[in-house]
C-alpha positions in Angstrom: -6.3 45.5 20.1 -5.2 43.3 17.3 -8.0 40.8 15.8 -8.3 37.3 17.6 -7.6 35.8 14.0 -4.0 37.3 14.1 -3.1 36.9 18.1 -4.6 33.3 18.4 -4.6 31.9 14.2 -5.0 28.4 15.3 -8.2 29.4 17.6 -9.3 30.9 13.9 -8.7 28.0 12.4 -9.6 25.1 14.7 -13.0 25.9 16.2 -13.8 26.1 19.8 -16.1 23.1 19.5 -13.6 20.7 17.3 -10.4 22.1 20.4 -13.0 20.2 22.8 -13.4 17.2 20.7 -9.5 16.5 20.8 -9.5 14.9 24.3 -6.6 13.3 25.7 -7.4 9.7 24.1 -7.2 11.3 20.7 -4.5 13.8 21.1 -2.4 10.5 21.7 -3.6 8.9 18.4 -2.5 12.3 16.9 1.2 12.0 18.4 1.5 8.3 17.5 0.4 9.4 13.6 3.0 12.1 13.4 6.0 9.5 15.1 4.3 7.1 12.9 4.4 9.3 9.7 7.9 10.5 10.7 9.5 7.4 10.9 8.1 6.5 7.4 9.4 10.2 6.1 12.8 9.2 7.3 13.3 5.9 4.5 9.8 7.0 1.9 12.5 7.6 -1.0 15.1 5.3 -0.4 13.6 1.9 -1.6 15.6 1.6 -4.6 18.5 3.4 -3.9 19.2 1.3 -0.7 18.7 -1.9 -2.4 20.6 -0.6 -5.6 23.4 2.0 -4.7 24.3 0.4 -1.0 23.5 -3.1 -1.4 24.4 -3.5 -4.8 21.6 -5.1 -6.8 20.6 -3.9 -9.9 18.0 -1.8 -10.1 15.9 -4.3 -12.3 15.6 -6.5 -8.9 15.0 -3.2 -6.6 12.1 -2.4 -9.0 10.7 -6.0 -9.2 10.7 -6.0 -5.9 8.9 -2.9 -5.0 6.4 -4.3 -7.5 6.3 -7.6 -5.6 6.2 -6.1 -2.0 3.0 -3.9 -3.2 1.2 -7.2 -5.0 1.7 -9.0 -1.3 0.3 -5.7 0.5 -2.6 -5.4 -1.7 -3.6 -8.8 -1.3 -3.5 -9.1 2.3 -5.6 -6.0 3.1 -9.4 -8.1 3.0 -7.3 -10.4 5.5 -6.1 -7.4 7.9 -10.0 -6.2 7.7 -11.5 -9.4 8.5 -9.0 -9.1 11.5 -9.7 -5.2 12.3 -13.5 -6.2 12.5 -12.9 -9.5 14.9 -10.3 -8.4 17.1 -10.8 -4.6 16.9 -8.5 -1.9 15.8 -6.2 -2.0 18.8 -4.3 -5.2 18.3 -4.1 -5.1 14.7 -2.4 -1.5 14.6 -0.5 -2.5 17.8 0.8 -5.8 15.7 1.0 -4.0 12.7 3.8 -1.5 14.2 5.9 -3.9 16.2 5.8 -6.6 13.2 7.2 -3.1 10.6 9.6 -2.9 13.3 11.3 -6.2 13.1 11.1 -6.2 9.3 12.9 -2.9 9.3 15.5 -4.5 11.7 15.9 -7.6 8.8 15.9 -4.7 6.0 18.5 -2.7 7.4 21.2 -5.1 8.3 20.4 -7.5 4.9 23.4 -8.4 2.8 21.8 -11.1 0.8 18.7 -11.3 -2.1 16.9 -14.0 0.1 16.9 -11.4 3.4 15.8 -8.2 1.3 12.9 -10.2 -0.4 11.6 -11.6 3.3 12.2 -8.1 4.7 10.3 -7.0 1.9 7.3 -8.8 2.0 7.3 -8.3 5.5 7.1 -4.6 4.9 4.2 -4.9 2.7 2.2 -7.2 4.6 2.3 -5.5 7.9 2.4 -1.7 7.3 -0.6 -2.6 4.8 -2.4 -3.1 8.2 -2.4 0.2 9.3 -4.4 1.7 6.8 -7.7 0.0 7.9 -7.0 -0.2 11.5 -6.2 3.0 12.3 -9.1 4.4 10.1 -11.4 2.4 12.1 -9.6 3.6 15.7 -10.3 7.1 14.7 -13.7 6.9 13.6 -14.2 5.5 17.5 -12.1 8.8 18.8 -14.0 11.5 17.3 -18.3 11.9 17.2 -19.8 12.0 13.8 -20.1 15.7 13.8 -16.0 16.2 13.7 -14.9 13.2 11.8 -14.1 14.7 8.5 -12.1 17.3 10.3 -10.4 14.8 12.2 -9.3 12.9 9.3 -8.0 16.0 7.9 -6.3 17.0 10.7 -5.0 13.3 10.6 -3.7 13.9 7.0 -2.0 17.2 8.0 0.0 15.7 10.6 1.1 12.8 8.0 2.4 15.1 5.7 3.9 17.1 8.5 5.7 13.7 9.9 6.7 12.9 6.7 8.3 16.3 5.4 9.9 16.4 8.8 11.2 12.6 8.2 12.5 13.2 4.7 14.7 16.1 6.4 16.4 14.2 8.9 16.9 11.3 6.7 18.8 13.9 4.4 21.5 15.0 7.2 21.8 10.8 8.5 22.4 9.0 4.8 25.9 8.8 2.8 25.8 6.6 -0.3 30.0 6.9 0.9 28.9 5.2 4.3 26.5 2.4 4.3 26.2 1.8 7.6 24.2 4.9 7.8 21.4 3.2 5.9 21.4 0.6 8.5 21.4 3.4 11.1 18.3 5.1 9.9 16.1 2.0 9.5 16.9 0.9 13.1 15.8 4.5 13.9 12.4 4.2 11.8 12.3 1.0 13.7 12.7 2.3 16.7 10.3 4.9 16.5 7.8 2.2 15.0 8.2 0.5 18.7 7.2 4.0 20.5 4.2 4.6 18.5 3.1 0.9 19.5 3.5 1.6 23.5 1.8 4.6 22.6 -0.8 3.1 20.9 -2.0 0.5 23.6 -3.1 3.7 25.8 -5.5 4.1 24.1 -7.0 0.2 25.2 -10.8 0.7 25.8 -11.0 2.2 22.7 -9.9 -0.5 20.4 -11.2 -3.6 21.3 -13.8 -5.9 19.3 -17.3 -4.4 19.7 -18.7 -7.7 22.1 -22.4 -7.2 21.1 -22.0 -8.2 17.2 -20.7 -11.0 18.3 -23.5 -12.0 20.0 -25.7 -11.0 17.6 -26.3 -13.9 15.4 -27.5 -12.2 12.2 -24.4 -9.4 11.9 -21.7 -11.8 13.4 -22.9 -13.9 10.3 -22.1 -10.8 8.0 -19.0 -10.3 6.1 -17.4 -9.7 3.2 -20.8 -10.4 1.1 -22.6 -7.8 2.8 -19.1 -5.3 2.2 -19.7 -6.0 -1.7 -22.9 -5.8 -1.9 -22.8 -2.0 -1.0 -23.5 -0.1 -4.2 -22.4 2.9 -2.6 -19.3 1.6 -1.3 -18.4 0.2 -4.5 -19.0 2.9 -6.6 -16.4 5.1 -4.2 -14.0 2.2 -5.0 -14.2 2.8 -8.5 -14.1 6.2 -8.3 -11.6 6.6 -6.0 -9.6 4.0 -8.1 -10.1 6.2 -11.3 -8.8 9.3 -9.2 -5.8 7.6 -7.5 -4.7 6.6 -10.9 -5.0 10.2 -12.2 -3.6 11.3 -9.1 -1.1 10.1 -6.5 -0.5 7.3 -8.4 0.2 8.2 -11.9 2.4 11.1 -9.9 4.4 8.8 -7.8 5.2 6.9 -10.8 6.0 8.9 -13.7 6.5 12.6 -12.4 10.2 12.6 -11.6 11.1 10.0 -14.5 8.7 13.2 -17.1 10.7 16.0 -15.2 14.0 14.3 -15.5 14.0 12.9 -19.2 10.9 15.0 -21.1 11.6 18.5 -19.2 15.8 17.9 -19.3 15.6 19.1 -15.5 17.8 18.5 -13.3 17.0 15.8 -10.3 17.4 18.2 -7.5 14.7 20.3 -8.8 12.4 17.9 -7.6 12.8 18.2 -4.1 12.0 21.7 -4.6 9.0 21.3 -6.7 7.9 18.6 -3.7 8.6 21.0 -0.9 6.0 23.5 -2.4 3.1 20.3 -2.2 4.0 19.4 1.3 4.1 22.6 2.4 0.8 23.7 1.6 -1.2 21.0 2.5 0.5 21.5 6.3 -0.4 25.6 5.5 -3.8 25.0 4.5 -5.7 22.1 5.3 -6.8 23.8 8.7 -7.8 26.8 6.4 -9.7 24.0 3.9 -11.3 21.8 6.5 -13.6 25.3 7.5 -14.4 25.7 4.1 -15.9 22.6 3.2 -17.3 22.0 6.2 -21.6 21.6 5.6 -20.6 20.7 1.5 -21.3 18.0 -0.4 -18.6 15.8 -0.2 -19.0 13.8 -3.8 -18.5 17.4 -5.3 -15.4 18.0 -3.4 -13.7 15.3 -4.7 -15.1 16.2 -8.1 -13.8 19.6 -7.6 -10.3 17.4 -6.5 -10.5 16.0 -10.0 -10.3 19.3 -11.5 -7.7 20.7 -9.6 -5.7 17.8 -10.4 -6.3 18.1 -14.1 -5.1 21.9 -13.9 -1.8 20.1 -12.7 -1.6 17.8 -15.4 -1.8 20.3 -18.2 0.5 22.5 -16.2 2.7 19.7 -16.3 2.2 19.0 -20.6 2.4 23.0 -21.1 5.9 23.0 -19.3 7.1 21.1 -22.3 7.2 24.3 -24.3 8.6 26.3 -21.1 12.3 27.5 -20.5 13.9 25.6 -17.5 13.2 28.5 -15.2 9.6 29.2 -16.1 8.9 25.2 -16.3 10.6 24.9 -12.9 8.3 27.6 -11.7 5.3 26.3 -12.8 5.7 23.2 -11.9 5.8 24.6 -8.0 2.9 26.9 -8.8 1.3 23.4 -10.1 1.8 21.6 -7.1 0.5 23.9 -4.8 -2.8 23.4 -7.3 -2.6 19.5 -6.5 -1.8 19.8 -3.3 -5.0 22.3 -2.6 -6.7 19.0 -4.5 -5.2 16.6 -1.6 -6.5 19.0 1.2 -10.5 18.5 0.0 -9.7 14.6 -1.1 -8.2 13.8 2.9 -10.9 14.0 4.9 -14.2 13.4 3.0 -13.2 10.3 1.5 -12.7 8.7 5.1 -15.3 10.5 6.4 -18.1 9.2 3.7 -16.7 5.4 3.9 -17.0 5.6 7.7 -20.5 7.4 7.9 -21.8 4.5 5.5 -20.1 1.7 7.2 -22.0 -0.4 9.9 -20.1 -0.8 12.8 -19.4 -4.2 12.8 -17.9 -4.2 9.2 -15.9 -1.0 9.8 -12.5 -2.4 9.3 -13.7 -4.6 6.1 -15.0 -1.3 4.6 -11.8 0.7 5.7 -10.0 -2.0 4.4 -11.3 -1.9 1.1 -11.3 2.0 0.8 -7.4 1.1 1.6 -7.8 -1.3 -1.8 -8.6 1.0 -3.9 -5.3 2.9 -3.0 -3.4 -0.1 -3.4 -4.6 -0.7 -6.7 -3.5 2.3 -8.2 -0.4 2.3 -6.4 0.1 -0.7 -9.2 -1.8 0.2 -11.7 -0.6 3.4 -12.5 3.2 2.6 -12.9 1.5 -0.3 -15.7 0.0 2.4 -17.8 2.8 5.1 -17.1 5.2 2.6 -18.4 2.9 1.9 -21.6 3.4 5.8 -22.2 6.8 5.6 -21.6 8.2 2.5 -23.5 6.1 3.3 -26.6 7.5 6.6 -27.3 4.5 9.0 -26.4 5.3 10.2 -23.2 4.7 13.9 -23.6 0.8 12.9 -24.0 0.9 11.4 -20.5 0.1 13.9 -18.7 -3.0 15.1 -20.8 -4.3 11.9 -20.5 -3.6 11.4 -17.3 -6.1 15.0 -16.4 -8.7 13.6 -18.5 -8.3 9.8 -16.1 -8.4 12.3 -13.1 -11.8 14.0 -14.6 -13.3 10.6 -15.2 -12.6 9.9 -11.5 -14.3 12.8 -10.6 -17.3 12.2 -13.1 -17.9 9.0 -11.1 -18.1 10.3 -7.5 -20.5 12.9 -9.0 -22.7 9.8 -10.3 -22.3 9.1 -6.8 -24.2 11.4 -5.0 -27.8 10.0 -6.1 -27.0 7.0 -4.0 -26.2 9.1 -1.3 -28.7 10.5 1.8 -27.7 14.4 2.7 -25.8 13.3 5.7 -23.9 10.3 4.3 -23.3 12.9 1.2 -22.2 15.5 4.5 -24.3 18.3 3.2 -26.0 18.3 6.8 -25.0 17.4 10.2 -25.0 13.9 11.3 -28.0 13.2 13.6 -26.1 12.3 17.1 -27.8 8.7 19.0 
């Protein structure tokens, strides 16, 4: 007979115990992150070519106001957590998906400056939302002993939505036909409206939790007590630290360094990009068993490292003919994306086993902060790089910003109890 692993790999890779855990209630959330995360695949990449190439703007507006859009995101998120916390998870992810699908409606069929910028901001305030809220629903889905693998499972099916997204997008859009741009963000829209119905299945598990707010000492608690978390705040540094020397310093400068410092062609990047989302939907089920019982502040140090290898993968390139830089620049994003698989789930899962309940969509919402920071900070200090004529040192220095990050959640771990930390179980009530 042939080995269970190889007639049943996902009973090999999903344990028996974490199968039972995925009940009905959370399968759904499941489904409604993959429509979710497809919809978003489908229009990711297209910001500044829709508002450039088919609306006709130049691309100094499209990029001033994908800067804007994120400022207006990031600044609501303490506002969408105050919300999560009062009115539960339910009606803010709920809102948060039918209010992205009207903006998209306004998006796709805008002619004019003044209906892109209100589409835009639109955009950014309500699918900042979902961050916090649906952080918070899962934590409610899933016991204590399975939420890090949930949230990796959760980040698997996001890059699995989105890779699956970015492909249908590709056979829908024609820069020679407009209208198909309009088409594909009624679509996203659409599908936005879907995950919404599916989303209010799931009810009784999303509603305010009734005896904080009876409770006059924690429903006087708020953002004061969120701040005053050492731990929490020390992971928000971190984690800002290694979001800059990660995803955000790569979403910002890794095409532009590919394009103008490698002399690569543009298509190779879709290639180099396929090899990350591909092995993060390959092996983060292989991953989540192997961290399973470890430290978690190590893991993300160990993150740190993996995503310095890429960035000196990236500088050695430089010296590299086209086909051995292409090359290594897949072999390098398998590297990261190995990085991403550890980063997924015990991030979430230490912010939510050191959050009270009552403040768990403030401190979801501020883990989301830290995201949204880099996501503004890094294209700042890319461009410094960049416009001063040293851009083949970026990526060096953007390993060593990844190391510090990873430095810092080390420093972490003395804060940290064994179970908050996840080096033992969590101790079921």
């Amino acid at each position: 007979m042939w080995p269970d692993d190889l007639v049943y790999p996902m009973q090999s890779l999903l344990p028996a115990e974490f199968r039972k855990a995925i009940n009905a209630p959370l399968r759904r959330y499941y489904i409604t992150t993959f429509l979710a995360r497809f919809g978003l695949g489908l229009t990711l990449s297209l910001y500044v070519v829709y508002v450039h190439n088919v609306r006709g703007f130049s691309t100094n507006f499209a990029t001033l106001l994908l800067g804007g859009s994120a400022l207006a995101g990031l600044a609501s998120s303490a506002f969408w957590g105050s919300l999560t916390d009062r009115f539960g998870p339910l009606r803010i992810a709920v809102t948060s998906y039918l209010c992205t699908a009207g903006a998209l409606g306004i998006w796709g069929l805008a002619h004019s400056k003044t209906q892109l910028v209100v589409a835009a901001i639109l955009l950014a305030l309500f699918s900042g939302a979902t961050w916090g809220a649906s952080s918070t629903m899962l934590s409610r889905l899933v016991s204590e002993e399975f939420r890090q693998r949930a949230f990796g499972f959760d980040f698997m099916l996001v890059n699995l939505g989105v890779g699956f997204g970015g492909l249908v997008a590709a056979s829908i859009v024609d820069l020679h036909h407009p209208e198909s741009f309009t088409v594909l963000y009624l679509f996203n829209a659409s599908i936005d409206i879907v995950a919404a119905g599916l989303l209010v299945t799931l009810y009784k598990y999303g509603s305010a939790h009734k005896v904080h707010h009876d409770d006059p000492i924690k429903s006087a608690e708020g953002w004061r007590e969120v701040f005053r978390d050492r731990r929490l705040m020390q992971y928000v540094l971190g984690s800002l630290v290694l979001m800059i020397g990660g995803y955000g310093s790569q979403e910002a400068g890794f095409s532009l360094f590919v394009v103008d410092n490698l002399k690569l062609s543009v298509h190779v990047i879709g290639v180099i990009f396929f090899f990350n989302t591909t092995t993060i939907v390959l092996a983060q089920l292989w991953v989540l068993n192997k961290i399973e019982g470890r430290s978690r502040t190590r893991l993300m140090a160990v993150s740190s490292a993996l995503w310095c290898v890429f960035w000196v993968i990236l500088e050695t390139a430089l010296a590299l003919p086209a086909f051995f830089a292409v090359a290594s620049l897949c072999a390098g994003m398998v590297v990261f994306a190995l990085g991403e698989t550890m980063m997924s789930p015990v991030g979430p899962a230490l912010v939510n086993e050191i959050a009270p309940e009552h403040l768990r969509g403030r401190y979801n919402a501020t883990q989301g902060l830290a995201w949204g920071l880099a996501g503004s900070l890094a294209p700042a200090i890319t461009a410094l790089y960049f416009d001063n004529n040293v851009s083949n040192w970026w990526p060096l220095s953007t390993g060593v910003t990844s190391l510090v990050g990873g430095l810092i959640m080390l420093n972490l771990r003395r804060r940290l109890s064994a179970q908050e930390d996840g080096s033992v179980a969590p101790v079921e009530a």
